[in-house]
C-alpha positions in Angstrom: 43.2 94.6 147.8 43.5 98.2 147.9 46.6 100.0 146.5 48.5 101.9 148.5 48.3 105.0 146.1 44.2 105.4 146.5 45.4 107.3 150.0 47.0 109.6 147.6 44.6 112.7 147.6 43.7 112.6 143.9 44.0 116.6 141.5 40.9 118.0 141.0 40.3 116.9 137.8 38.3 119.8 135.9 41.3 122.1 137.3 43.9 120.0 135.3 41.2 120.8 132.2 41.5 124.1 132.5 45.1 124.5 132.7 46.4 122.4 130.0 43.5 122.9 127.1 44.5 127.2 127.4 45.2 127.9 123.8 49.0 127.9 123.2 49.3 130.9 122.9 48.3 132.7 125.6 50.6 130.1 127.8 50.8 130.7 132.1 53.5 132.8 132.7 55.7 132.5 136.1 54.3 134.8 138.8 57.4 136.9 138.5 54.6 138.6 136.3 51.9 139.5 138.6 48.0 140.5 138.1 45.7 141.2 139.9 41.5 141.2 139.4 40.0 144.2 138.2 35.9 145.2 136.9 37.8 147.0 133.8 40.4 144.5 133.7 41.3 142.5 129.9 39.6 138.9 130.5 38.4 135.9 128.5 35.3 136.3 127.2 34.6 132.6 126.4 33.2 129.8 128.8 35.3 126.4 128.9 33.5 123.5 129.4 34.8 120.5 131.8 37.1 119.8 128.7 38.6 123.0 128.2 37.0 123.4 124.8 34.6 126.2 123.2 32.7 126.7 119.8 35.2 129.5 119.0 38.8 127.8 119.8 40.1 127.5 116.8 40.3 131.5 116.8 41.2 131.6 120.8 41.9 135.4 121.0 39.1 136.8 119.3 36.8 136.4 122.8 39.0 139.0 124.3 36.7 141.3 125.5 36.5 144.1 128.6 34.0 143.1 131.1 33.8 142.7 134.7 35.1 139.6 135.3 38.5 138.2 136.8 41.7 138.1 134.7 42.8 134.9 134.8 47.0 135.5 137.1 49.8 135.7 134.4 47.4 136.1 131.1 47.5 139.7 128.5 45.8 139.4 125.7 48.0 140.7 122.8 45.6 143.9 121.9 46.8 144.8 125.9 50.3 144.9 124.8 49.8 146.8 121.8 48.0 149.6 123.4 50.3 149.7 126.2 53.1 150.1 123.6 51.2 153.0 121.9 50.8 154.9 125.3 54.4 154.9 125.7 55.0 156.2 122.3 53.2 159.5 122.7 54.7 162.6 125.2 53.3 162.5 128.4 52.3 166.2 127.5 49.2 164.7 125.5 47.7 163.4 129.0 48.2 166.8 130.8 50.9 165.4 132.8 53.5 168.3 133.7 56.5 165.5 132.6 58.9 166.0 129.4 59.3 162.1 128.9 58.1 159.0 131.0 59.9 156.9 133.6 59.1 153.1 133.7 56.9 154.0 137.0 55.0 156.9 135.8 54.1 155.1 132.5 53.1 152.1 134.7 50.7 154.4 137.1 49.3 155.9 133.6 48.5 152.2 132.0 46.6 151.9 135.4 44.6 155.1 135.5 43.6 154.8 131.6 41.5 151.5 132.7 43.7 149.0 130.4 44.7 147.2 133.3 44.3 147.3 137.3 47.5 146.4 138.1 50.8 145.6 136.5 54.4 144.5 137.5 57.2 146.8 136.1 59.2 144.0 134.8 56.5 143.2 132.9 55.6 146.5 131.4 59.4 147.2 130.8 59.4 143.1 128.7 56.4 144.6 126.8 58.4 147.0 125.5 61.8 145.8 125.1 60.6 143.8 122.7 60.1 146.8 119.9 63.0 148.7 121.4 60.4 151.3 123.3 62.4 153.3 125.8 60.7 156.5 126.6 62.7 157.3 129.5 65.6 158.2 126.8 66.2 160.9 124.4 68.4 162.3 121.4 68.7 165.6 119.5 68.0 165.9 116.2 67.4 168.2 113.6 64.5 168.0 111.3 65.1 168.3 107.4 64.0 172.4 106.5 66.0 172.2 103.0 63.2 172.6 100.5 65.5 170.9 98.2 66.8 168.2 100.6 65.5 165.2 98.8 67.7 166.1 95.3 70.6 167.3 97.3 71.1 164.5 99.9 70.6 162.5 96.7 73.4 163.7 94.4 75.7 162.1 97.6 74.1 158.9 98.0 74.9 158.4 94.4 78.0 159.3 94.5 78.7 157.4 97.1 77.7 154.4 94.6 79.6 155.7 91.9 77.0 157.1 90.2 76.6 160.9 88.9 73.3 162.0 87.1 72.7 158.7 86.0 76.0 157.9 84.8 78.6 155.5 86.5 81.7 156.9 87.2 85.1 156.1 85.3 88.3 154.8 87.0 89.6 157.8 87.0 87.1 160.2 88.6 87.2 160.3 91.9 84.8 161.0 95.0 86.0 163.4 98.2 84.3 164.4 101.3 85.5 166.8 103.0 84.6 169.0 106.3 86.8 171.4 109.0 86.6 169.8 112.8 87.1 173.5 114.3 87.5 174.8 118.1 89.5 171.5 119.1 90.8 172.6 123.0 94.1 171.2 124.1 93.8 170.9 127.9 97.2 170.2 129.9 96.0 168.2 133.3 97.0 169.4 136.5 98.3 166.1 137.0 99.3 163.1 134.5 96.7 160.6 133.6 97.1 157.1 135.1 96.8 154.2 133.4 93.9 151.2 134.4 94.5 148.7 136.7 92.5 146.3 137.7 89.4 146.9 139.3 90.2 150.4 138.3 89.8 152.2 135.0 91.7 154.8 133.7 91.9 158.4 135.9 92.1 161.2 134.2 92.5 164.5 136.7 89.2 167.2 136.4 91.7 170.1 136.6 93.3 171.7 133.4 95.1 174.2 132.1 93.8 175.4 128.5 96.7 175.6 125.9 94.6 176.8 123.0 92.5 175.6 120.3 92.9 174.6 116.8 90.7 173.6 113.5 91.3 169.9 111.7 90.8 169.8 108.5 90.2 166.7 106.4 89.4 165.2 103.2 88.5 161.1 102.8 89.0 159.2 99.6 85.3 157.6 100.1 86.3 154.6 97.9 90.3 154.4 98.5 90.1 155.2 102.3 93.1 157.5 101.7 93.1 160.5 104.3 94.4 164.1 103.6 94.8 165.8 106.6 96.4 169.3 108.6 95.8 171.5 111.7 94.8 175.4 111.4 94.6 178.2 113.7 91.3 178.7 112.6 88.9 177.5 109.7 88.2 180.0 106.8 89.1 180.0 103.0 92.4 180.2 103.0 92.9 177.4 104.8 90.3 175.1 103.1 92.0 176.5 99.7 95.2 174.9 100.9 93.7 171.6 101.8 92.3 171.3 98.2 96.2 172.7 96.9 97.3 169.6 99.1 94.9 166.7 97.1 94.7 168.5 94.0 98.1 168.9 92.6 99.2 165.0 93.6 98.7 162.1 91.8 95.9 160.5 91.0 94.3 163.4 91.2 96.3 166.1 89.7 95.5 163.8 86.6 92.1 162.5 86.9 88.7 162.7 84.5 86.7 164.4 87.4 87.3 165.0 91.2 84.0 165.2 93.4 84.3 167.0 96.5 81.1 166.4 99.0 80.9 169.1 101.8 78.6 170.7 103.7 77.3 174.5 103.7 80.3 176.5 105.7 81.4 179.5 105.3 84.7 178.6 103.9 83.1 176.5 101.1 79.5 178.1 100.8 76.9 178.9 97.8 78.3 179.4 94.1 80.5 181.6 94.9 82.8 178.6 96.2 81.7 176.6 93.5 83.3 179.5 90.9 86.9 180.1 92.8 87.2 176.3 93.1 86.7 175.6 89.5 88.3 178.8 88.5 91.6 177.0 89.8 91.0 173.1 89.2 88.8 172.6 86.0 88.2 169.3 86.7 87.2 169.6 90.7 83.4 169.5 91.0 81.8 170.9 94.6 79.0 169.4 95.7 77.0 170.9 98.4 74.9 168.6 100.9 71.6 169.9 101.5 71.7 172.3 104.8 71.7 170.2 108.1 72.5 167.3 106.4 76.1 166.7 107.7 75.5 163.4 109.0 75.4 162.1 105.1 78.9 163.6 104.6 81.2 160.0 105.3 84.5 162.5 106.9 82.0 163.1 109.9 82.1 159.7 110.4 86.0 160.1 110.6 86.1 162.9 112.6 83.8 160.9 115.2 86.4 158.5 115.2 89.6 160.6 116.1 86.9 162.1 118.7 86.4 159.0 120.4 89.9 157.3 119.7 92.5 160.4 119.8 90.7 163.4 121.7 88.6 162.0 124.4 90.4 162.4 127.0 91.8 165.2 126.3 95.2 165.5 127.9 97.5 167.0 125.5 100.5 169.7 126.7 100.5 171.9 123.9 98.8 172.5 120.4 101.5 170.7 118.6 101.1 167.6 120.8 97.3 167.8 119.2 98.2 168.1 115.8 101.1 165.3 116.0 98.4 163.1 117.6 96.3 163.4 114.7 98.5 162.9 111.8 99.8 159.8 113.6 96.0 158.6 113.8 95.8 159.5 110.3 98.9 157.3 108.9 97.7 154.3 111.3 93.9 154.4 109.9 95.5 154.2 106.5 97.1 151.2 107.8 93.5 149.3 109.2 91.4 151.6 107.8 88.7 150.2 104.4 86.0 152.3 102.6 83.2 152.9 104.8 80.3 150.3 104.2 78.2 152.9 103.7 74.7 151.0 103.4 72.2 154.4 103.3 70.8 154.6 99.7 68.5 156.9 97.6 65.7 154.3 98.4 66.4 154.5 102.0 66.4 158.2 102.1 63.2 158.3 99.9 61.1 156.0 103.0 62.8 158.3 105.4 61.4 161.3 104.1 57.8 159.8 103.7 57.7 158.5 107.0 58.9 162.5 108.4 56.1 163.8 106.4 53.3 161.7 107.2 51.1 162.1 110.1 52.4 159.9 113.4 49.8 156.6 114.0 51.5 154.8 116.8 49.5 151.6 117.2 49.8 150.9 113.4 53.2 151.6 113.3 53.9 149.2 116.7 51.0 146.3 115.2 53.4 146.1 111.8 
């Protein structure tokens, strides 16, 4: 008798083969992720037999090979991916394009006209590289390290910062500053008050202002107490740097302690030996130590200041310069309050790998393939 399911049209056998016995690896992806056939296009470079298996399985991607032949729909080898990656990490500038950084669609019409591939979706290109973090399209400003001496300088900190000066750890009563001057802050009276969020709605601050003047903050950080010394100035200069050390010096623990440290950067109110004399000249036991020049990110009171930028002064909408400086010396007494030493994780063996990687020549597709 013949079963009713023989009418069934029966799957073409070899097909099933081929698509279940495709090495794991390189599985079928959904065709969200669409190819298309191309004569330089990335393709297989092995024949399956009826049961989907080859002399050289056992090491599936080493048959990929570019020859004119059709790219199986949905399948990359991974050397595609790795070269695409590396074409998005060099400036556009290097393939005579008139562009200052890439846009997902003009990196996709370059992968095209290099030959690595015919045709690729932008969703996929933009998976490729969100995997490593590769975002072309964006950009930051830095500044390179010129200090012929930055290595040993940026050093002296990063010890400190553990505690440790020329070799030595440091006693319970020596102590470790870092201080810096937050200069030019505007106050800016809006032309009408800020309202508050509701929902759907954030906060509205008017663009209008009044300017009510400006004013320098200046601070000092306890580094391993979290204790905050803080005041506002008309402007930065000696004088007033010289009164923030009169402020931490002459109380206790300090006024008493083995050695005070005090980390800042290369201003003009604190610069060269010349501050390093007038300081000690007045407190024997204070001990300047100068970051190397444009290294004022490893100075731990910028990462304060950044705070009271984000927290007290943006927006700015303030009435007068004393509404400023009361707003800071609040934020200072409440980040006493929730405030803890900085986890400050950047060592002298991190700065060391930092260095050698600034100093040796860029290779993009080893630096992507590890």
């Amino acid at each position: 008798m013949r079963s009713e399911s023989s009418d069934i049209e029966q799957p073409n056998i070899r097909c099933l083969t081929f698509r279940y016995s495709a090495p794991e690896s390189s599985s079928w992806l959904p065709n969200t992720y669409p190819t298309t056939s191309s004569r330089l296009g990335w393709t297989h470079g092995v024949k399956l037999s009826v049961n989907g298996a080859n002399a050289s399985s056992t090491s599936a991607y080493a048959g990929w090979k570019n020859c004119p032949a059709r790219v199986a729909p949905g399948l990359f080898p991974p050397e595609l991916v790795v070269q695409v990656k590396a074409l998005a990490c060099e400036l556009p500038s290097q393939f005579g394009l008139p562009l200052s950084r890439w846009s997902l669609a003009e990196l996709n019409e370059q992968v095209c006209q290099s030959g690595l591939v015919a045709k690729i979706s932008d969703s996929t290109l933009w998976r490729w590289l969100h995997e490593d973090a590769i975002r072309p399209w964006f950009h930051r400003c830095w500044i390179f390290p010129r200090d012929p001496q930055f290595a040993a300088k940026a050093g002296r900190l990063l010890d400190l910062y553990q505690r440790v000066w020329q070799g030595q750890p440091l006693q319970a009563d020596e102590f470790v500053i870092s201080a810096d001057e937050k200069t030019s802050i505007q106050t800016r009276a809006r032309i009408h008050s800020t309202q508050a969020p509701q929902p759907g709605q954030p906060m509205k601050v008017e663009h209008e202002y009044e300017r009510r003047g400006a004013l320098t903050y200046l601070a000092a950080l306890d580094v391993h107490r979290a204790k905050l010394f803080g005041h506002c100035e008309p402007q930065s200069g000696i004088v007033a740097f010289d009164r923030l050390v009169d402020r931490v010096m002459n109380q206790p623990p300090y006024a008493q302690a083995r050695r005070v440290f005090w980390i800042v950067d290369n201003g003009s109110s604190h610069r060269g030996t010349a501050s390093v004399q007038r300081l000690q000249q007045r407190y024997p036991r204070l001990q300047l130590v100068h970051g190397p020049v444009h290294g004022s990110w490893l100075n731990q009171v910028e990462v304060y200041f950044s705070i009271i930028q984000r927290k007290v002064l943006t927006p700015n909408d303030f009435k007068s310069l004393d509404a400023v400086a009361h707003a800071l010396w609040q934020f200072e007494r409440h980040f006493e309050t929730i405030g803890r030493p900085f986890e400050w994780k950047f060592t002298r063996d991190d700065l060391n790998q930092l260095l050698t990687k600034l100093a040796t020549p860029k290779t993009t597709e080893l630096a992507i393939a590890a």
